[in-house]
DRENNU-100088 format. One line per field, with one value per residue (C-alpha): residue number from 1; x, y, z. Coordinates in steps of 0.001 Angstrom, whole numbers, plus 500000, padded with zeros to 6 digits. Last residue first. Example, Ala and Ser with C-alpha at 12.3 -4.5 7.8 and 13.67 -1.06 7.14 Angstrom:
loza: (2:1)
xx: (513670:512300)
yy: (498940:495500)
zz: (507140:507800)
END
This chain:
loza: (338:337:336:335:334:333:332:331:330:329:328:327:326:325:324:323:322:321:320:319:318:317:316:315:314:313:312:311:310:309:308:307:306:305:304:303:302:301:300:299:298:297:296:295:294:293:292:291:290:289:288:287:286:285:284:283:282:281:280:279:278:277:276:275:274:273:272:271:270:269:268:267:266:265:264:263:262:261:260:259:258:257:256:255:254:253:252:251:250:249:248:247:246:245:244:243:242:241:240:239:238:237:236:235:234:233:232:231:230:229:228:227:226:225:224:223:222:221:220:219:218:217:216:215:214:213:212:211:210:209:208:207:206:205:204:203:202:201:200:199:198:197:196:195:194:193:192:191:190:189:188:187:186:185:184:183:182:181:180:179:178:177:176:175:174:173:172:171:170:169:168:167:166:165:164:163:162:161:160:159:158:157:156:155:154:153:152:151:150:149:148:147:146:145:144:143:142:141:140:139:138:137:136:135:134:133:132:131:130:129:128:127:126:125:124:123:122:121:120:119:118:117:116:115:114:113:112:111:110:109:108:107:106:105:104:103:102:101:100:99:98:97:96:95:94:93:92:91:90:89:88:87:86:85:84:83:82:81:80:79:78:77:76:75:74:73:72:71:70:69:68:67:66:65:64:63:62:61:60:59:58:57:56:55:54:53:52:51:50:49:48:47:46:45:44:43:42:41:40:39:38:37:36:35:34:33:32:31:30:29:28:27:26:25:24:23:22:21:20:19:18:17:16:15:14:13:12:11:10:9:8:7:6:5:4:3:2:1)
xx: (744039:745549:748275:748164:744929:741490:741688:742401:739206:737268:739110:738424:734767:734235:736200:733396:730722:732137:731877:728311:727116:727027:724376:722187:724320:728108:728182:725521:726303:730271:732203:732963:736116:738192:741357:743011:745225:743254:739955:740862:742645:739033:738571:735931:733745:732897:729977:729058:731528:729314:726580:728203:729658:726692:724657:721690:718645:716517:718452:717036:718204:719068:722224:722706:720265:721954:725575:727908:730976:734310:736066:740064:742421:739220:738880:736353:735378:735775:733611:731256:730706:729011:726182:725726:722816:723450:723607:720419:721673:721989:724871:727273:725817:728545:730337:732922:736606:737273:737737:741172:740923:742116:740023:738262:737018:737405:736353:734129:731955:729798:726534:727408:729875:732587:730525:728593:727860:724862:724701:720985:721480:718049:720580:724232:726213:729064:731890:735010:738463:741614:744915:747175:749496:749936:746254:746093:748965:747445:744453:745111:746944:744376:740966:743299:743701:740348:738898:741544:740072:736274:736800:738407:736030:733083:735236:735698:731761:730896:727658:725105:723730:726916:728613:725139:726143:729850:728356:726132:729008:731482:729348:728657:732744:733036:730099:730629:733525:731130:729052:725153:725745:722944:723723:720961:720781:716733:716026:712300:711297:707989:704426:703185:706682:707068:704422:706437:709155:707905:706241:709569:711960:714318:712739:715069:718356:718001:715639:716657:713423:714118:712890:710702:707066:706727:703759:704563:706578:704634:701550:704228:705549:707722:707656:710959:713633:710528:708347:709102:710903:711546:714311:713362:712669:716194:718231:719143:721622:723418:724448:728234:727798:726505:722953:720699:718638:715381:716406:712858:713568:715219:713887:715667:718933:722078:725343:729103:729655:730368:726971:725698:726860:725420:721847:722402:723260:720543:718040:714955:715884:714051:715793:714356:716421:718136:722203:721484:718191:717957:716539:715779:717260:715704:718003:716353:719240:719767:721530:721165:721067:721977:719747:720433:717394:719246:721956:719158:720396:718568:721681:721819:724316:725437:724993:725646:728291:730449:732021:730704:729373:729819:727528:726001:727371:725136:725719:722903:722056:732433:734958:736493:735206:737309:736210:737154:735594:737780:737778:736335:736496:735514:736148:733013:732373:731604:728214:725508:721912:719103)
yy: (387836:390122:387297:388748:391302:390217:391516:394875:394867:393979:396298:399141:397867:398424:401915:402824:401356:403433:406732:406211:405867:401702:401252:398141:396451:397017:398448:395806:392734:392703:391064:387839:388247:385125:385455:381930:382194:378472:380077:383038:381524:380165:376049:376368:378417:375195:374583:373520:375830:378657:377826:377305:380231:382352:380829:378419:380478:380035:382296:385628:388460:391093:390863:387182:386449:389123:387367:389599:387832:389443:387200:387726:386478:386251:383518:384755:381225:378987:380808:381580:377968:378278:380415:384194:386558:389652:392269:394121:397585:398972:399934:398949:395352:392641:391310:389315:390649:390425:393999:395265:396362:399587:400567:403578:402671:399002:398142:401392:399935:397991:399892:399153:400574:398471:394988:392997:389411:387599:383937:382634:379935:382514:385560:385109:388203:388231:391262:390024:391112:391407:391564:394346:394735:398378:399049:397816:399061:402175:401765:401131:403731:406141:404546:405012:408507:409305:407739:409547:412452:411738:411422:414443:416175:415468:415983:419882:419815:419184:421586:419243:420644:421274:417938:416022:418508:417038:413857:414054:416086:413164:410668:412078:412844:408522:407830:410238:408286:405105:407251:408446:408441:408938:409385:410105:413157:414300:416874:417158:420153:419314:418851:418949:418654:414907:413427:415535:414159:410360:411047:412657:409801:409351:406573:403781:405945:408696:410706:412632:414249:417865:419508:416251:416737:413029:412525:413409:410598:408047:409314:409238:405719:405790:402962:401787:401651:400812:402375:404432:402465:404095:403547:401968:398837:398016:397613:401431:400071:397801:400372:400498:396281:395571:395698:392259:391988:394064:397211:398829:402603:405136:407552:409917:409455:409811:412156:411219:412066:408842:407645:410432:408778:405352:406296:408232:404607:403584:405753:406798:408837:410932:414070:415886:418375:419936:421113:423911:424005:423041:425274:423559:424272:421209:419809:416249:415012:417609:421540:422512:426042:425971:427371:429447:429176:427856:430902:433508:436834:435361:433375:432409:428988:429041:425789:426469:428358:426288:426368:430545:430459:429255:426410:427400:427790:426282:422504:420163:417393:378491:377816:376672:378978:381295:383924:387163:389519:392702:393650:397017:400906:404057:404467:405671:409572:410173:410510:413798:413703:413902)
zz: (174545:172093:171322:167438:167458:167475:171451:170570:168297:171448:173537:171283:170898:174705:175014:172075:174086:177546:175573:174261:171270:170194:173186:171951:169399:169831:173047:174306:172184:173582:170638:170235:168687:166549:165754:167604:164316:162778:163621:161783:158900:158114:158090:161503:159814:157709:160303:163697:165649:164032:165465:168892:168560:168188:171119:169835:170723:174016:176304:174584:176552:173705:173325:173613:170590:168877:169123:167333:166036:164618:162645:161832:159186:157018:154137:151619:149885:153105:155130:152127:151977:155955:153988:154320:154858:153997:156664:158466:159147:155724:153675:150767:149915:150743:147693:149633:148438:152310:154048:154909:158902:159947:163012:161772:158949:158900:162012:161676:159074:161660:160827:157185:154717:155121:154400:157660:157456:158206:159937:161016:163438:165468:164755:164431:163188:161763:160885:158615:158930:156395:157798:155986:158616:158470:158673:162111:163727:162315:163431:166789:167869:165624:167815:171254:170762:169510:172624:174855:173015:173277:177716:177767:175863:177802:181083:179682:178813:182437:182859:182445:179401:177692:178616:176888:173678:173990:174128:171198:168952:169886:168857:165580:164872:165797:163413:160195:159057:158555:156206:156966:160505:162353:165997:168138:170553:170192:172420:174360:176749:178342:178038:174071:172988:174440:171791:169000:169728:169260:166189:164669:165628:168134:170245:168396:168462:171176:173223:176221:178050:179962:182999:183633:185298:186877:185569:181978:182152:183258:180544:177740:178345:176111:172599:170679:173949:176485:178474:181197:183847:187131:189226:192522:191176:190714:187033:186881:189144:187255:184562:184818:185414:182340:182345:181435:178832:177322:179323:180728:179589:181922:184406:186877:184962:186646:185606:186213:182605:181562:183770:181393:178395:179872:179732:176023:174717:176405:174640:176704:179230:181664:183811:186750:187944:184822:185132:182189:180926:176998:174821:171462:167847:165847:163251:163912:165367:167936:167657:171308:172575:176642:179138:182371:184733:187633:187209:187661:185109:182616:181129:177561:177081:173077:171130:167418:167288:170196:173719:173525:176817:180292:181556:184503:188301:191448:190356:190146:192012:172086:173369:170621:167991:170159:172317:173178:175711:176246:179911:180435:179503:180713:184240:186108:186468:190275:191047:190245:190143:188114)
END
């Protein structure tokens, strides 16, 4: 692990229309929270922090670890938030954005992937601590990591739409614990918060209705208030369409181009998977949709149409820079927001 300066969360919005188509020497001080408490032993390098993670597992957590693997991207660019770096990340499917370019180089090692670690790699290189997160968060992968070396799960998993933004702060506010900058931890969620409330409430008070896409293989499937994109209307302010859109999940329903025409957003958010994850062989979202009756929605007649950033929204939706991503995206479906 080592230390850089923190990078500036937030970047360009992308919006498209239809059209076009190291360590520190002092630990952690004590008492930031009930349930994670730093315990000194009287040596400052072996202070330890008590972490609460997603699997309600109470784990020890050195403060300021030296060797640090990560497997969860959205984890990966918390600590580049934190002005933190990785020892060992997983192999990213697509390319980085540019806040994570250099975890792209053969120099930084690649331990698996995002779903399955490389457990012999990592034991190899004797980690003081393994982040897992999101896909590799699970039970069996834990478990793996807890026969060699200190293991803490920090996914989000939000039951409720409310729950995501709080979630995300708790993770990152843990990941300031352990590395001993929990006051820039909280900076950084505030400003968030900030922002997220400014732009609700312009939202909500002019009663524009949205509608979340995504565009998998010419596959269209929309997203309903209580799914995995639930925070443009949650937390962002956006009136949902009258579509009947099941409550949850994280698959959508798959829509025809009639439904378009039948629901009618002022604005359309569009998540291209094939983009997100690297696949260059798929018809890009836009075009797909440029090819069909989305073209007749108030949205594409407004200029209101988002295509939202595939790796904060998709890949890395935790992580202080991701949520600074999807404010500008949601900034940009606003009146002239481009």
């Amino acid at each position: 692990m080592s230390r850089h300066p923190r990078h500036a969360v937030g970047a360009a919005a992308l919006a498209l229309t239809l059209t076009a188509c190291g360590s520190t020497d002092t630990p952690q001080a004590a008492g930031t929270a009930a349930e994670d408490q730093v315990s000194a032993t009287g040596d400052p390098q072996a202070a330890t922090v008590s972490i609460t993670d997603a699997q309600d597992r109470t784990v020890e957590v050195p403060v300021d670890p030296g060797t640090v693997v990560v497997t969860d991207w959205s984890a990966v660019r918390t600590l580049t938030d934190l002005g933190v770096r990785a020892d060992a990340v997983p192999a990213p499917v697509s390319g980085l954005p540019e806040d994570l370019a250099t975890y792209e180089g053969a120099d930084v090692p690649k331990v698996g992937d995002v779903f399955e670690p490389d457990y012999e790699a990592i034991e190899g290189m004797a980690p003081d601590v393994v982040i897992v997160g999101g896909r590799s968060g699970t039970p069996e992968v834990v478990a793996e990591f807890e026969k060699f070396t200190t293991v803490v799960d920090l996914s989000v998993r939000a039951e409720e739409p409310s729950e995501v933004i709080p979630q995300t702060r708790e993770r990152v506010e843990q990941l300031g614990r352990i590395f001993a900058v929990e006051d820039e931890a909280t900076a950084l969620m505030d400003e968030l918060d900030s922002q997220i409330a400014e732009l609700g409430s312009q939202i909500s008070a002019s009663g524009d209705t949205a509608m979340v896409v995504q565009v998998s293989d010419g596959t269209v499937s929309a997203y309903g208030p209580g799914s995995r994109f639930g925070l443009v209307y949650e937390d962002f302010g956006y009136a949902p369409t009258e579509a009947p859109l099941q409550e949850g999940g994280g698959h959508g329903d798959e829509i025809s181009q009639e439904f378009f025409v039948q629901y009618d957003p002022d604005v359309l958010f569009v998540l291209d998977r094939a983009k997100a994850i690297g696949d260059d062989e798929q018809t890009p979202a836009l075009d797909v949709l440029n090819n069909g009756l989305a073209n007749t929605t108030t949205a594409v007649q407004d200029g209101r149409v988002v295509e939202v950033d595939g790796f904060a929204w998709y890949l890395a939706t935790s992580a202080p820079s991701s949520i600074q991503q999807m404010i500008d995206d949601v900034r940009a479906s606003l009146p002239g927001g481009r």
